[in-house]
N, C-alpha and C positions, 0 to 999 in steps of 0.2 A: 398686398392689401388683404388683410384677413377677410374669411366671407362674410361675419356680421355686418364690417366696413360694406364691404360692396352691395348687400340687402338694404343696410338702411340707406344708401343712397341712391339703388333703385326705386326704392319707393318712395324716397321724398322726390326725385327727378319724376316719377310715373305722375305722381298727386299732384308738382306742378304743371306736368305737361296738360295734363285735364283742366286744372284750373285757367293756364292758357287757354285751351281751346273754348271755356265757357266764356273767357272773358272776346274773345274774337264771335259768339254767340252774341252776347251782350250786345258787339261792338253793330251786330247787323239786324237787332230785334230794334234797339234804339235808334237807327238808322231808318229800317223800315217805320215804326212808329211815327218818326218827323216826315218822313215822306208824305206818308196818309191823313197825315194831323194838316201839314202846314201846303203842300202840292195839291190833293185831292179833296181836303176840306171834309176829311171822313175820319174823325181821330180813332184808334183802335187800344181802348182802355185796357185790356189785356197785357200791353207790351209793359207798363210800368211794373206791375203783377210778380211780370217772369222777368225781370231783369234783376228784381230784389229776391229771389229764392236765387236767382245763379249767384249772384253778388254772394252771398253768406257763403255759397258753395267754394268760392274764388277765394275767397281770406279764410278759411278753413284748410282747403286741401294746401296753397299755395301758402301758408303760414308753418307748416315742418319744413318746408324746403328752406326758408328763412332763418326758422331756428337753427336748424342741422348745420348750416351756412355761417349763422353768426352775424345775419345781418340784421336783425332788429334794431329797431329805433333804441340806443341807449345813450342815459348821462353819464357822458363819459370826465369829466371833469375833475372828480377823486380818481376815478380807476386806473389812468393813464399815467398818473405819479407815483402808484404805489408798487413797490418789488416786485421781480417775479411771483414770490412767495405768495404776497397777497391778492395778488390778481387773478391765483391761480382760487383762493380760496373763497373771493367775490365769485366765481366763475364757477366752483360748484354748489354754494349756496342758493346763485342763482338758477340751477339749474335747477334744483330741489325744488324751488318754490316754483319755478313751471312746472314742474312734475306734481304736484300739490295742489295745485290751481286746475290742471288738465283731467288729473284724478276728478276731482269734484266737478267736474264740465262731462266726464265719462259717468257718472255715476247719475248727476240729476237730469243730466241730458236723455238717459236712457228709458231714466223713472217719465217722462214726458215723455219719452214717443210709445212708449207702453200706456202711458193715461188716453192718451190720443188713440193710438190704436183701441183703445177697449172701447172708448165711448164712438167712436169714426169720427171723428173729428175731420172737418175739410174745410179748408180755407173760405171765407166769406167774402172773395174775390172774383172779378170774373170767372176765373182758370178752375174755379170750385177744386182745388188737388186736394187729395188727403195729407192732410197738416205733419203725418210721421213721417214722407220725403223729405220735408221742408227741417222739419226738427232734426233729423237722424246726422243734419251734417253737425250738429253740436257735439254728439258723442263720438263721432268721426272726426272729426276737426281732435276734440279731446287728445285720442288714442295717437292720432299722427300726433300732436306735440306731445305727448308724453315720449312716446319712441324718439323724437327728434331730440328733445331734451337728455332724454338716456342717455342717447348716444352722446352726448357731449360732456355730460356729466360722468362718463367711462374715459370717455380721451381725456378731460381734466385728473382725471386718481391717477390715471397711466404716469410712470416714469418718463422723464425728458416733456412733459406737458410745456408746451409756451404760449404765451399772448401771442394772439397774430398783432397785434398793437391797432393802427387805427382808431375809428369810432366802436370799436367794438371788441370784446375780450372771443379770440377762436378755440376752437375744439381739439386741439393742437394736430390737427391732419390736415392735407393737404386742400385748400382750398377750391372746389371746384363747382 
């Protein structure tokens, strides 16, 4: 496996393992919240707060390991009837327009956590955090699917390219 291969799936495997662990954060802040709310009759308005700045965090970092994957939600209904040929050409157009889409999620995401940073912007929530944490996962989020998409849209031009078939058009490497 070439080392491009093995980086980008270090890192989309590192961004999901984090995204795991926020969602297992999640799973024990919401936890504690019900306890306090509905056992102790003491609600802790905070927990709602941080559960939605991880949550953004979890479908950001945990959304390349998906693309890289080939598992996103798709209609697959035309694509599964059509040739290799054109499954192969669905598969890199679509990769483009992630890549297009992720570009402009890395560019205006940026321009906002630079607005935020300028003026300090902090959340108007319990947790008062400054609002460019909270932002920064947009351009990050961005950057990982643009790289996740690359990389698919490189095994799609590569020679011997194939559909994994399925719900979903693969990256023609091994799926793991």
């Amino acid at each position: 496996m070439p080392l491009i291969d093995r980086a980008v799936r270090w890192v989309a495997y590192a961004c999901a393992s984090v995204a795991t662990a926020m969602l297992v954060a999640i799973a024990g802040v919401v936890g504690y919240g019900v306890f306090v709310r509905y056992v102790l009759g003491a609600p802790e308005p905070w927990t709602d707060e941080l559960v939605s700045y991880l949550l953004v965090y979890v479908v950001m970092l945990g959304a390349a390991e998906v693309i890289r994957r080939g598992d996103s939600i798709t209609v697959d209904l035309l694509t599964t009837r059509l040739g290799p040929r054109w499954q192969r050409a669905v598969e890199i157009w679509g990769m483009a327009a992630v890549v297009v889409v992720a570009s402009v999620w890395i560019y205006s995401g940026w321009d906002m956590v630079a607005f935020s940073a300028r003026i300090r912007m902090v959340s108007e929530g319990y947790l008062a955090v400054p609002l460019t944490w909270v932002q920064f996962a947009i351009p990050l989020g961005g950057a990982l699917i643009a790289l996740a998409a690359l990389y698919r849209l490189v095994q799609a031009l590569r020679p011997g390219w194939k559909s994994s078939g399925g719900g979903h058009l693969g990256g023609g490497g091994p799926r793991s």
